[in-house]
ZATI-668747 format. One record per atom (N, C-alpha, C): residue in three letters; x, y, z. Coordinates in steps of 0.2 Angstrom, whole numbers, plus 2048, in hexadecimal, padded with zeros to 3 digits. Layout:
! residues N
ALAXYZ;...
//
This chain:
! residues 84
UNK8047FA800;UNK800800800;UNK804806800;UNK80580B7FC;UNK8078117FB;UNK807815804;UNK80B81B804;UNK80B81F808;UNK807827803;UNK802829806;UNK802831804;UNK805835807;UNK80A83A802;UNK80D840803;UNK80C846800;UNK80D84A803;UNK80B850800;UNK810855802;UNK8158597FF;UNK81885F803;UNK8188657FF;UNK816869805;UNK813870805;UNK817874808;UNK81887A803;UNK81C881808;UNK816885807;UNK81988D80B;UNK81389080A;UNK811891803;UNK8158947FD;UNK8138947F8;UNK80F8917F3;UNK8108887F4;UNK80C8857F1;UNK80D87D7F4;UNK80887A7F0;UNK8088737F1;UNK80D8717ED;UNK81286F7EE;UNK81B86C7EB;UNK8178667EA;UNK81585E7ED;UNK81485A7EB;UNK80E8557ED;UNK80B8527EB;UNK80584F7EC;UNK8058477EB;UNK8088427EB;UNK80983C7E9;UNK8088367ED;UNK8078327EA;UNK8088297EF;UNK80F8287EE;UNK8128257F2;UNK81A8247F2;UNK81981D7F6;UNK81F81A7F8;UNK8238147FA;UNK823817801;UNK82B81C801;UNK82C81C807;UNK82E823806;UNK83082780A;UNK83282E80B;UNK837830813;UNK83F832812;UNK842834817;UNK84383A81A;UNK83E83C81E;UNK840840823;UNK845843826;UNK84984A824;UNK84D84C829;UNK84C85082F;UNK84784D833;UNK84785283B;UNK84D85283F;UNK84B857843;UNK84E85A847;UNK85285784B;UNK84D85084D;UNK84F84A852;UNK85484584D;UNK854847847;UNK857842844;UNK85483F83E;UNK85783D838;UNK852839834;UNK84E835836;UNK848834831;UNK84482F832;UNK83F82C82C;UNK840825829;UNK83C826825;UNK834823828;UNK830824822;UNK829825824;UNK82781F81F;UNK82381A81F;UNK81F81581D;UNK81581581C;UNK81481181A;UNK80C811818;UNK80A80E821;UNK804812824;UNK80580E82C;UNK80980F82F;UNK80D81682E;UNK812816833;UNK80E81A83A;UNK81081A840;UNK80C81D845;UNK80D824845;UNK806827848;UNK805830848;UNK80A83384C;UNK80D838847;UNK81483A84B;UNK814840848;UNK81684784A;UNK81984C848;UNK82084F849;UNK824851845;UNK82B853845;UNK82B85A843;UNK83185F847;UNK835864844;UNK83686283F;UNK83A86483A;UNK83F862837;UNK846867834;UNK84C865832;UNK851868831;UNK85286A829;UNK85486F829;UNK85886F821;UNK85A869820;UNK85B86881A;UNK85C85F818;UNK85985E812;UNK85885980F;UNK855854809;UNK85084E80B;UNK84B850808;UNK84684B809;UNK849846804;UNK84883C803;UNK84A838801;UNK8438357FF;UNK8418377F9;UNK83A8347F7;UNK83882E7F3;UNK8398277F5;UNK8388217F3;UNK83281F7F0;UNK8338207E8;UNK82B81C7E6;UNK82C8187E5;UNK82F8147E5;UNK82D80A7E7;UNK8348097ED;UNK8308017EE;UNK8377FF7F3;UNK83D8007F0;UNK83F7FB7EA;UNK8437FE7E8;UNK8498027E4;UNK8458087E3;UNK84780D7DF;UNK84D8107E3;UNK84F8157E0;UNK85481B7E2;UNK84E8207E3;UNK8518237E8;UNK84F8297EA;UNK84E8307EA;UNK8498337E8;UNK84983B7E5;UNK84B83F7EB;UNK84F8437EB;UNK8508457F1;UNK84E84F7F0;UNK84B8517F6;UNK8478567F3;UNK84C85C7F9;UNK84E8617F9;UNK8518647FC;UNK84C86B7FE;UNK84B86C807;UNK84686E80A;UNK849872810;UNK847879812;UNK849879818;UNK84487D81B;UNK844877825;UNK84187A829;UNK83B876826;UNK83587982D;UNK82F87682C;UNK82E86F832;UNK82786D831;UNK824868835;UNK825861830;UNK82185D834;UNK82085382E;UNK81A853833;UNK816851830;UNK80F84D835;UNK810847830;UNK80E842834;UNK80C83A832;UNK806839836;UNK800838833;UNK7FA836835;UNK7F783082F;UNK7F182F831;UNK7EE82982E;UNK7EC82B824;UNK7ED832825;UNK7EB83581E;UNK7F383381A;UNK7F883381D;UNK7FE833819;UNK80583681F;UNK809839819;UNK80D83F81B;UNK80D845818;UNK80B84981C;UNK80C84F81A;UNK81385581B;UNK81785681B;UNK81B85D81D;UNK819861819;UNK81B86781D;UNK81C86C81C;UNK82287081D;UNK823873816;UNK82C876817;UNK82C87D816;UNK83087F81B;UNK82F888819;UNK832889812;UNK83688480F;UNK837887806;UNK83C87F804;UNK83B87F7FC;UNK83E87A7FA;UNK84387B7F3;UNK84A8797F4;UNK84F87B7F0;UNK84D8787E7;
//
């Protein structure tokens, strides 16, 4: 079962997609995030998102900084104050 993502700055909605997996760089530390993962929200740091459309693919890696990560039953969402 896919994971839904979607990443938004204030300017617009950056992405809207079903993906595999996606890595989070928070504040506590990376973290990747799965379909089912439990409800959790993160800071997060200037860094690279790592965005897995299958297991195993290479990674698109999205360059982002600052911002929250919510993981609920809807998917994940972050939100980044801007993306490179």
């Amino acid at each position: 079962m896919p994971l839904h993502f979607e990443l938004v700055t204030p300017e617009r909605l950056v992405r809207n997609e079903d993906v595999y997996m996606v890595v989070v760089p928070g504040t506590e530390g990376d973290f990747g995030v799965l379909e089912g993962h439990a409800p959790v929200m993160s800071t997060i740091r200037d860094g690279a998102l790592s965005v897995y459309r299958t297991e195993k693919g290479e990674p698109e890696t999205i360059a982002i900084e600052g911002g929250f990560a919510e993981v609920s039953a809807a998917g994940l969402t972050v939100l980044a104050e801007r993306t490179a």
